[in-house]
N, C-alpha and C positions, 0 to 999 in steps of 0.2 A: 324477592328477599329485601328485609331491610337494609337503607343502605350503610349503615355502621356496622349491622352483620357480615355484610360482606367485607366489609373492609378490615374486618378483624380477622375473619376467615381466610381472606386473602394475604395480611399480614404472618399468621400465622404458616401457611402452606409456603410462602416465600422461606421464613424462618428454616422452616423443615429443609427448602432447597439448601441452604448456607450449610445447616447441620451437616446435610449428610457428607459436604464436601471434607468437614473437617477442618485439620489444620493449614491446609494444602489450598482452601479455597477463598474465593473474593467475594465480598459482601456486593451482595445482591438488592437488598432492600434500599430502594432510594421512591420520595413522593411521586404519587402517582402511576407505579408501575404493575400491569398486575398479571400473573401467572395464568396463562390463557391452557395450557394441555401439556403432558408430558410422557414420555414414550419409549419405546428399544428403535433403533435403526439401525442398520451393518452398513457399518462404512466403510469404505475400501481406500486400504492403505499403498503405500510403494510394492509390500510384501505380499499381506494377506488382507482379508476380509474379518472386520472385528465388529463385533456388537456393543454397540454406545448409547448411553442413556441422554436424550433429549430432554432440553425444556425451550418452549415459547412461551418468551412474555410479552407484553406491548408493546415494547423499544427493542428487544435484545433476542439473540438465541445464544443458548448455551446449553454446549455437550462436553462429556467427561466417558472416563474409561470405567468399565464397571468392576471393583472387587466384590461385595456383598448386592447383590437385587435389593434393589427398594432402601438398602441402608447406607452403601456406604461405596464414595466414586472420588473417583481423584483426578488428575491433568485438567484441568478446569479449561473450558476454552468458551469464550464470551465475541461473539461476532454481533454487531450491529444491522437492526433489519432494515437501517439506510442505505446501506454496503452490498445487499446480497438481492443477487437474479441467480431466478431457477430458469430450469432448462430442461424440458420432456426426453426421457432417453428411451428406447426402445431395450428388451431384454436383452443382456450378452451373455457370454459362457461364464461370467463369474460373478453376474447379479442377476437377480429376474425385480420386477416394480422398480426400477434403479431410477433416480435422477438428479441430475449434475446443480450443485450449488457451489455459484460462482462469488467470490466477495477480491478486494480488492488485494492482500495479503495472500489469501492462499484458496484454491478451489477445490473440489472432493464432490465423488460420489456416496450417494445414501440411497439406501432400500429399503423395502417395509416388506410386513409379512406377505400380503397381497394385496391387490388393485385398490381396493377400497379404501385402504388405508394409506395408500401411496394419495390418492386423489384427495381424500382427507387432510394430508399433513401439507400439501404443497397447496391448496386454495384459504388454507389457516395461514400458510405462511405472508399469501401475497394477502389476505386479507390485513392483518395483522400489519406489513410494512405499508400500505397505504393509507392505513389508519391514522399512522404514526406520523408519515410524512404531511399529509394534512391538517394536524395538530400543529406540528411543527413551524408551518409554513403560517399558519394561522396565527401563531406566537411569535412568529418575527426574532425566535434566537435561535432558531433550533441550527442544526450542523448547514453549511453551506452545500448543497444539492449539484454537484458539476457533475458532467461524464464522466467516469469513473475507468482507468488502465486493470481490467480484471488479470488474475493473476492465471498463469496456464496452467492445466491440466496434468500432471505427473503420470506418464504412461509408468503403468506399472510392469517390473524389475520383472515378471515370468513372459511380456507383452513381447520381448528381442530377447536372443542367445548372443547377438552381437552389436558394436558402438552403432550409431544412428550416422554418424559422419565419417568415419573409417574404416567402420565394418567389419574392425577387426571383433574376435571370436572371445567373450567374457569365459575367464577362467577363476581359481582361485587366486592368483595375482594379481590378474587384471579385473579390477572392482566395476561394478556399475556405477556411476554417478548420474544428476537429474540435471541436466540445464534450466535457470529459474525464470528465464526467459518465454522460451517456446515449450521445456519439460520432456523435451529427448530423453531416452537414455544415453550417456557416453561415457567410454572411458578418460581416466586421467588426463591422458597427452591432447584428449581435444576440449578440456575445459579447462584450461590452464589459467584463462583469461577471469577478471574480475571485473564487475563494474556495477555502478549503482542506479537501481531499481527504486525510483522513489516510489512505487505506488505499494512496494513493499517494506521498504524501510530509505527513510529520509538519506541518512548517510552513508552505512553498512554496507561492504563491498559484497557482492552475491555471484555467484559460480554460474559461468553463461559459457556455454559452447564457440566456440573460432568462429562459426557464422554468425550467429548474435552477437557478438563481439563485433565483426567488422561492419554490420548494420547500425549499432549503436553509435560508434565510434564517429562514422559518415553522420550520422540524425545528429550528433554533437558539434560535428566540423558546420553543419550546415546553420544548426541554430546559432550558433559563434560567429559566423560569417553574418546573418541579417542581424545579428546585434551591432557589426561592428558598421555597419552601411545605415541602421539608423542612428546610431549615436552619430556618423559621420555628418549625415544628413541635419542634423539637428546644430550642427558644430558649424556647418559651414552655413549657414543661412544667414549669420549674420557675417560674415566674410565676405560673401557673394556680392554685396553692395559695393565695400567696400575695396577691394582688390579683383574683384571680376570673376572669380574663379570660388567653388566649393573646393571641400579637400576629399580628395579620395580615398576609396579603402585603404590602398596600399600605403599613405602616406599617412594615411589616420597612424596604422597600424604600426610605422615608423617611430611617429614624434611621439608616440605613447611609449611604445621599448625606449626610447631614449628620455624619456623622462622619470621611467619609473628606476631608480636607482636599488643596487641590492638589498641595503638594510634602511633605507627610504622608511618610514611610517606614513608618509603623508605620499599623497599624490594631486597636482592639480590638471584638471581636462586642458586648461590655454595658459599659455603666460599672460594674457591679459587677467585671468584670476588670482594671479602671486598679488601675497598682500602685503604694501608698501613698507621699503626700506626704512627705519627712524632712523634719521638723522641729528646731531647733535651740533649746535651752532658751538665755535671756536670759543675758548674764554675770552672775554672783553674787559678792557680798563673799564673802571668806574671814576668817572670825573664826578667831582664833589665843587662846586662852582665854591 
């Protein structure tokens, strides 16, 4: 095909993706992206098992919920093909061709009609994100490439009758909830605790069960502890010469509380960095010879 045709055709078939989302949905069309295949998949939610219209483009995937076939889909959800590892599942009692897509936000199963098409959409997909990522790397702008904290897996809500950590027995007052950590089910009294998931959201406090709580908490005590041993270490080095001795954690961690005052805006690491007193010399007679 010619290649302006294509690129009209391609332009156009994108268009159609934005249409059918509506008002509800994110523009899609940016240079160079182009609409590789698009499809039904049952994905499997906390509840139930729901059928989502797929699209693969070059850089991106994005599914939505379906109101009208072919015309008209809403909840728009846009995942990045730098973010996402698949993962071969075997059939279970509430998918058959099922396979686990993992991204860093959030992870989910998806199915296809059958085999074929299961093997079909998962060798597009990885095709498609290595494409992308060789491009990228080739361009020297593209996203920065690091191991990536994948987000757990949400056992679904019919998967226990009772909490994952207390075991007590889910009724109508006693709700399920998902730990966003590991993705237990549990109730209320055992995810009490809050803490922040960056590879889910930078700031945003996220619902973690008592045991991921106190693993977190410890991974925090510890990171906080060799911050404060290399700042110390970096503090005392020039010290060492001169007074014989580095400063230690504990003492680091002293002259800092006592430096840092309540309503303080500033803070300096040594008194050797306090920047000097002005001084103002005394008035002086002026002799006039």
């Amino acid at each position: 095909m010619d290649p302006l045709a294509f690129t009209r055709l391609n332009h156009g078939r994108i268009q159609a993706v934005e249409s059918s989302f509506r008002m509800s949905g994110k523009p899609l069309a940016t240079p160079g992206r182009v609409l590789f295949g698009e499809g039904q998949l049952l994905k499997r939610s906390r509840r139930r098992c729901q059928p989502k219209v797929f699209f693969l483009f070059s850089d991106v995937l994005v599914y939505g919920s379906i109101i009208v076939a072919g015309r008209w889909y809403k909840n728009q959800k846009t995942i990045s093909l730098a973010d996402i590892q698949l993962e071969d599942l075997e059939d279970s009692i509430w998918m058959e061709n099922q396979w686990l897509i993992r991204t860093p936000r959030k992870s989910f199963y998806v199915a296809a009609g059958c085999p074929e098409e299961k093997q079909a959409w998962m060798e597009h997909i990885v095709a498609c994100r290595d494409r992308w990522l060789q491009t990228a790397a080739a361009c020297q702008n593209g996203p920065a490439f690091t191991p990536f904290t994948f987000a757990a897996t949400w056992i679904p809500d019919g998967a226990s009758a009772m909490c994952m950590r207390c075991c007590n027995k889910f009724t109508a007052m006693l709700r399920r909830h998902h730990c966003r950590n590991c993705g237990f089910l549990v109730c209320a009294a055992c995810s009490k605790q809050r803490a922040v998931l960056r590879h889910i959201h930078p700031i945003d406090l996220q619902r973690v069960c008592r045991l991921c709580s106190g693993r977190l908490l410890q991974e925090q005590q510890q990171e906080e502890e060799h911050l404060y041993v290399d700042v110390a270490a970096v503090l005392g080095e020039g010290e060492q010469e001169e007074e014989g001795k580095g400063m230690t954690l504990r003492n680091f961690h002293g002259w800092l509380n006592s430096q840092t005052q309540p309503r303080s805006h500033f803070m300096y690491l040594k008194p050797e960095q306090l920047p000097p007193r002005k001084t103002k010399l005394p008035p002086q007679d002026i002799l006039l010879s």
